[in-house]
C-alpha positions as CSV (number, residue, x, y, z in Angstrom):
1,X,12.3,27.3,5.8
2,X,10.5,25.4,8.5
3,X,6.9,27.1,7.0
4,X,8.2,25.5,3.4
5,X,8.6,22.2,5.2
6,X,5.7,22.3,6.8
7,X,3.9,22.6,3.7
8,X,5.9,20.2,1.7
9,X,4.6,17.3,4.4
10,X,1.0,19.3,3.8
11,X,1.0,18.6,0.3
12,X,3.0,15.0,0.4
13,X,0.2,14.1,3.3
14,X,-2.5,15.4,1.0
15,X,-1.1,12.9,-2.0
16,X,-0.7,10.0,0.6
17,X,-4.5,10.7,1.5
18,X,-5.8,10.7,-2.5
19,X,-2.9,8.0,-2.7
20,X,-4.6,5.4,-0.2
21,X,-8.7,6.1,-1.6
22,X,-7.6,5.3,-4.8
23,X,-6.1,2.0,-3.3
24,X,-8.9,1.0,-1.4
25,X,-11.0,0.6,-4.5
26,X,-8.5,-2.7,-5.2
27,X,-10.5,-5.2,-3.2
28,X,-13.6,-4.0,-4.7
29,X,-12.3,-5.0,-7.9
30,X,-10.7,-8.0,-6.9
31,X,-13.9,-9.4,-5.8
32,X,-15.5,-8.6,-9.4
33,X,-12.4,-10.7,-11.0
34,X,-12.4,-13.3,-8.2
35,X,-14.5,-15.4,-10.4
36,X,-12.0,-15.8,-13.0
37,X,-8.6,-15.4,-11.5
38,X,-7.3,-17.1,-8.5
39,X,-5.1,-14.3,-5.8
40,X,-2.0,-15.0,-7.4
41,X,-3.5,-14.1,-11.1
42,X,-5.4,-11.3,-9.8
43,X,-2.0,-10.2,-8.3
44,X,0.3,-11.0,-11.3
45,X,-2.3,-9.2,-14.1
46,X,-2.4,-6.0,-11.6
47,X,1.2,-5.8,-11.6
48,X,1.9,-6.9,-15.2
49,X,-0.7,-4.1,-16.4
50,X,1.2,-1.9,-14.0
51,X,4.1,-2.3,-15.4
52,X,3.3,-1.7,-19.0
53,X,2.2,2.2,-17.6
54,X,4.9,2.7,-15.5
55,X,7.4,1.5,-18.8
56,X,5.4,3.9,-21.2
57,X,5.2,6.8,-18.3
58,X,9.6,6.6,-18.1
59,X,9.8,6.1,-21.8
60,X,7.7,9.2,-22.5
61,X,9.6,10.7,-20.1
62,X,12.8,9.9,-21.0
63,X,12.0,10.9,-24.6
64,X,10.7,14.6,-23.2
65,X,13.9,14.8,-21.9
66,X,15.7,14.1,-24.8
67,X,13.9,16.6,-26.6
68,X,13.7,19.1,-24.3
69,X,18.1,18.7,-24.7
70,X,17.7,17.9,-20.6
71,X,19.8,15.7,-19.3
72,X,18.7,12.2,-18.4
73,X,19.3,11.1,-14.7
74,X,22.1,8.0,-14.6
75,X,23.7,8.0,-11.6
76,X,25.6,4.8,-10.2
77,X,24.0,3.2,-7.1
78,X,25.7,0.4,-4.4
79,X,25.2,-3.1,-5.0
80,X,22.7,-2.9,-2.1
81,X,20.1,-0.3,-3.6
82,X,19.9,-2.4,-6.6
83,X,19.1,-5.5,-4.8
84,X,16.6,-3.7,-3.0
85,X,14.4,-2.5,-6.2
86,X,13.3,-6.5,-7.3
87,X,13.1,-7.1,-3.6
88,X,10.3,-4.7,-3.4
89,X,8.6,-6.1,-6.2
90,X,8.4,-9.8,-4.7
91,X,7.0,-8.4,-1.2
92,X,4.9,-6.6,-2.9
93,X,3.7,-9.5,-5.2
94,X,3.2,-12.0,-1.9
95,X,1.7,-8.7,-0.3
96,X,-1.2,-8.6,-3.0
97,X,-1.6,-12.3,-3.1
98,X,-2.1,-12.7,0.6
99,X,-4.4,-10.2,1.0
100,X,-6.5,-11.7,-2.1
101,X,-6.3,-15.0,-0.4
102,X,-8.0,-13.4,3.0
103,X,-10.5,-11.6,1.0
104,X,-11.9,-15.1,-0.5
105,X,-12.1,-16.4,3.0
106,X,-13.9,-13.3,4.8
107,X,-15.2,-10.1,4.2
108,X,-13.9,-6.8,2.9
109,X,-14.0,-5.1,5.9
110,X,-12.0,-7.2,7.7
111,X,-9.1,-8.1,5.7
112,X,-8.6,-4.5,5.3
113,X,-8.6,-4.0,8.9
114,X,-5.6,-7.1,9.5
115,X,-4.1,-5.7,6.2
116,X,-3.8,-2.5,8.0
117,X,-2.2,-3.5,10.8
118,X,1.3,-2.8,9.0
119,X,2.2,0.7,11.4
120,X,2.6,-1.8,14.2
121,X,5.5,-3.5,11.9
122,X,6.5,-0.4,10.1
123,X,7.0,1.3,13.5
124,X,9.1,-1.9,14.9
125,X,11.3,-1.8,11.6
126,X,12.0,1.9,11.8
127,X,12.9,1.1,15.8
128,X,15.2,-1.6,15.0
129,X,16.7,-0.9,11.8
130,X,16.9,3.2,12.3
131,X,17.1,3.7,15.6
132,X,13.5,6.1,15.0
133,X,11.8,7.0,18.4
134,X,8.5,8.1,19.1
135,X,6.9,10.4,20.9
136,X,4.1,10.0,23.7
137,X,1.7,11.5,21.4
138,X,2.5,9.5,18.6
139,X,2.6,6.0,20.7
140,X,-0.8,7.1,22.1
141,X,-2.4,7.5,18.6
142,X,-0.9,4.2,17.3
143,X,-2.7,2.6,20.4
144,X,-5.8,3.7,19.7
145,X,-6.2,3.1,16.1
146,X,-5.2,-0.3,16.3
147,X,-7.6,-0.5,19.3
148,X,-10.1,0.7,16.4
149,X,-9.2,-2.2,14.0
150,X,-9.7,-4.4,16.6
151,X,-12.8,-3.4,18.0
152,X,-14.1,-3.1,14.1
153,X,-12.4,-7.2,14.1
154,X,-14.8,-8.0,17.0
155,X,-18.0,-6.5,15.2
156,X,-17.1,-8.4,12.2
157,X,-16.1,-12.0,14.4
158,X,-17.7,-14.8,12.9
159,X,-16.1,-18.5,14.3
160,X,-15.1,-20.4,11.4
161,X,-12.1,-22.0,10.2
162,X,-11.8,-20.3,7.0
163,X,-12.7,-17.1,9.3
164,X,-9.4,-17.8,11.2
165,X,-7.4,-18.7,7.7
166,X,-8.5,-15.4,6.0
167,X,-7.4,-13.4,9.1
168,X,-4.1,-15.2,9.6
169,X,-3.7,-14.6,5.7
170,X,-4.5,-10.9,6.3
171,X,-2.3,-10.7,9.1
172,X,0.9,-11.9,7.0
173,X,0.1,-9.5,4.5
174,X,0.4,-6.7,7.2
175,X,4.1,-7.5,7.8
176,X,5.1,-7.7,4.2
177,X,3.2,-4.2,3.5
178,X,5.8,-2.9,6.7
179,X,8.7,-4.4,4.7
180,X,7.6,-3.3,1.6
181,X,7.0,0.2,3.0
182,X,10.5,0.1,5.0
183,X,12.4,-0.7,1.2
184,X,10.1,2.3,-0.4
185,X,11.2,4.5,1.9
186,X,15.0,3.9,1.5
187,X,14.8,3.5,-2.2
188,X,12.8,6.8,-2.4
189,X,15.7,8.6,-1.6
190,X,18.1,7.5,-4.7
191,X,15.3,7.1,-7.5
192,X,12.0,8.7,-9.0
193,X,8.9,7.3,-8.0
194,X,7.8,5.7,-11.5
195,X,11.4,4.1,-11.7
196,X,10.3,2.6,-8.5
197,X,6.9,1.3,-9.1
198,X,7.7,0.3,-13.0
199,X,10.7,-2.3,-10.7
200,X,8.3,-3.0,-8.2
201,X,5.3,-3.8,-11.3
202,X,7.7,-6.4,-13.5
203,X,9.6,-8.1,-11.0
204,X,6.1,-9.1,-8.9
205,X,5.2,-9.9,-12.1
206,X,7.6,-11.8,-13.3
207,X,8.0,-13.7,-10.1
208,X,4.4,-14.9,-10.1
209,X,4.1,-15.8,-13.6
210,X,6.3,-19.2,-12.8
211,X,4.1,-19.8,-9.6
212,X,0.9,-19.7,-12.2
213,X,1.9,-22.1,-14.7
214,X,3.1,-24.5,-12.4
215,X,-0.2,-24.7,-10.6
216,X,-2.0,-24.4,-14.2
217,X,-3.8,-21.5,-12.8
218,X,-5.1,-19.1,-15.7
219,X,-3.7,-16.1,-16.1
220,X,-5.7,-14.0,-17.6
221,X,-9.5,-13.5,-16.7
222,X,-12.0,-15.0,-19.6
223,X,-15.3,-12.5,-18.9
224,X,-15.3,-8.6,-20.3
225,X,-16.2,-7.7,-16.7
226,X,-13.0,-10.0,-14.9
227,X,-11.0,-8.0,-17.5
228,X,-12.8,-4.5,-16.7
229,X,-11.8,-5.2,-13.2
230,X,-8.4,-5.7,-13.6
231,X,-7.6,-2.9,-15.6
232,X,-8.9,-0.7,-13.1
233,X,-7.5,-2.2,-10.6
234,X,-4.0,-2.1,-12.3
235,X,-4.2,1.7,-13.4
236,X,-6.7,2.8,-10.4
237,X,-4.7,0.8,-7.7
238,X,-1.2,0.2,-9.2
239,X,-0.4,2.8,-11.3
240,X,-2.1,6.3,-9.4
241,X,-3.0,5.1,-6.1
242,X,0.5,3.7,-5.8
243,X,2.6,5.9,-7.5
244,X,0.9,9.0,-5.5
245,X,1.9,6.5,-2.4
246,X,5.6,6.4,-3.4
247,X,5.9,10.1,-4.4
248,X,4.9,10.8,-1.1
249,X,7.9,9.1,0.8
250,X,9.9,12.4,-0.5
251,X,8.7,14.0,2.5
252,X,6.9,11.6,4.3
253,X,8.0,8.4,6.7
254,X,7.5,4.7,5.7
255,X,5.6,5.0,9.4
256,X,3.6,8.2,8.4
257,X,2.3,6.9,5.4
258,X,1.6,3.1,7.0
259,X,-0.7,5.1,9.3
260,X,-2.3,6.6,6.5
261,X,-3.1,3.2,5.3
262,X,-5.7,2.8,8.2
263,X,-7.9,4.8,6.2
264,X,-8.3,2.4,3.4
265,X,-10.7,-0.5,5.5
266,X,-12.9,2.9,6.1
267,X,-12.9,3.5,2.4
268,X,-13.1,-0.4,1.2
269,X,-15.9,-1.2,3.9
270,X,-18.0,2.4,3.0
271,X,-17.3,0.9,-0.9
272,X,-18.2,-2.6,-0.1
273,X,-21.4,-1.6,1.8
274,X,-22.7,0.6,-1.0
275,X,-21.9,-1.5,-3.9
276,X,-22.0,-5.4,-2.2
277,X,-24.3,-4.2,0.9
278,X,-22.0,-6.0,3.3
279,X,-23.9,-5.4,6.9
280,X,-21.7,-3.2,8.9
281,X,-22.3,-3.4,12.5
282,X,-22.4,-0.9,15.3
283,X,-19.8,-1.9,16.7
284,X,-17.8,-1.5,12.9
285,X,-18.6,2.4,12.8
286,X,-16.8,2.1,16.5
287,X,-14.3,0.9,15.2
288,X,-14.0,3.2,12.4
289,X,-14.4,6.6,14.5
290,X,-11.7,4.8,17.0
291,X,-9.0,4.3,14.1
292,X,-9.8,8.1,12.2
293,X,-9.0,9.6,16.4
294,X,-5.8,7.0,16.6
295,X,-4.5,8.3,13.5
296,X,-5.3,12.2,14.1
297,X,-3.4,11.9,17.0
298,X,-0.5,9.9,15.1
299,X,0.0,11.9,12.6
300,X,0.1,15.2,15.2
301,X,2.9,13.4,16.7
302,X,4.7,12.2,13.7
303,X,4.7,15.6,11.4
304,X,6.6,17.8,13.2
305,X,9.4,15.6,13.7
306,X,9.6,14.4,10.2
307,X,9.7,18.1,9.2
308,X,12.3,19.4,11.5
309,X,14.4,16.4,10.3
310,X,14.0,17.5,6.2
311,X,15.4,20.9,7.6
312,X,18.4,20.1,9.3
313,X,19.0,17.9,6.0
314,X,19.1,20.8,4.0
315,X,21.4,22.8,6.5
């Protein structure tokens, strides 16, 4: 049993990893639609694309189901859970918009770096609300990977005050990614994956539409490329990065897979640099090497503990 478990988290940890790539192609393509959307439209068409997948996914689904004479999951849930599934959607929403704001004040590499400092909050929220402690091991990696993003933040420093908006921008989105990832993980446990992300999709979408017309921004881009972009980043990001994401919290922690989500400013900056030949510094590769050994040791400290946990839950 332990030898199943351990390979359940193999394979869930192996998803989260494809999960997060896939991700960090989203600020690629926001930059391409930046041009035509403003962060709240860029956030609002991802999710609204999003959640016309997710709603054809669960209605293909459903009618499989049907077909197949298999019976189609209805259980009742507390007043709570339900709450939590359009909550999920609006941190979400104000996650993606925050981070598009910082990436139209500084670069990629950077407000993936901030944007990944969520394990810090994830790690405080599974303290405080759960009672979750953490080994030596564990504490040590988290140390050094966000002693990574910040030696990567110092390679990148430029003194400007947009600098210091776009990082204070970046740095909200990190706690609202910990929130965001704190709610997953709960509401992973009473309801599929796409029935997560197709709530998460329309209600972020349906709360920034109002924001958009009251601030006549447009709402959908006007050049082939803009809507190229989007749609990638809405089926790429949205719909397969983040649903692999969510599937993984079956056997993964909302910490686990925050950590995971250092990955993605290697990815987006190794992206950025090839397609938009951002200059990365020295001191960025640092940085980079720093946050990959942080989250080695992390994850060592994190896995067996989650596992030994899923087995006593199925005692």
């Amino acid at each position: 049993m332990l030898f199943n478990s351990y390979s359940k988290s193999a394979i869930a940890l192996t998803i989260c990893f494809i999960g997060v790539f896939a991700i960090s192609f989203g600020s690629i393509f926001a930059k391409f639609c930046s041009h035509d959307l403003t962060p709240q439209g860029i956030a609002f068409g991802r999710l609204l694309v999003g959640a016309i997948a997710f709603s054809l996914w669960t209605s293909g689904k459903t009618v499989y189901q049907r077909l197949q004479s298999k019976p189609v999951e209805n259980k009742p849930h507390h007043p709570i859970t339900l709450l939590l599934l359009p909550l999920a959607g609006i941190l979400w929403m104000m996650t993606l918009a925050t981070m598009y704001w910082a990436l139209e004040q500084t670069s990629v590499a950077i407000t993936t770096a901030l944007h990944n400092l969520s394990p810090i909050f994830t790690s405080f929220g599974a303290w405080w609300l759960w009672g979750q402690k953490f080994d030596r091991r564990f504490l040590l990696g988290l140390g050094l990977a966000i002693a990574g993003v910040f030696i990567l933040e110092l390679g990148e420093m430029q003194i400007s005050a947009s600098r210091v908006q776009g990082d204070g921008f970046a740095i909200l989105s990190a706690i609202l990614l910990a929130a965001y990832l704190l709610i997953l993980e709960h509401l992973r446990t009473k309801f599929a994956s796409t029935t997560i992300q197709l709530w998460v999709c329309s209600t972020g979408a349906a709360s920034s539409l109002p924001l958009l017309l009251l601030n006549h921004e447009p709402v959908f881009p006007q050049s082939s490329q803009a809507w190229f972009a989007m749609l990638s980043m809405a089926m790429v990001c949205q719909f397969f990065g983040h649903g692999l994401l969510t599937f993984s919290l079956t056997s993964l922690s909302s910490v686990t897979v925050s950590l995971v989500h250092l990955l993605e400013p290697v990815f987006s900056a190794f992206l950025a640099w090839v397609i938009f030949w951002e200059y990365l510094s020295f001191w960025t590769w640092v940085g980079f090497v720093v946050v990959l050994a942080g989250l080695y040791l992390t994850i060592l400290g994190e896995m067996p503990r989650d596992t030994l946990e899923s087995d006593l839950e199925r005692v």
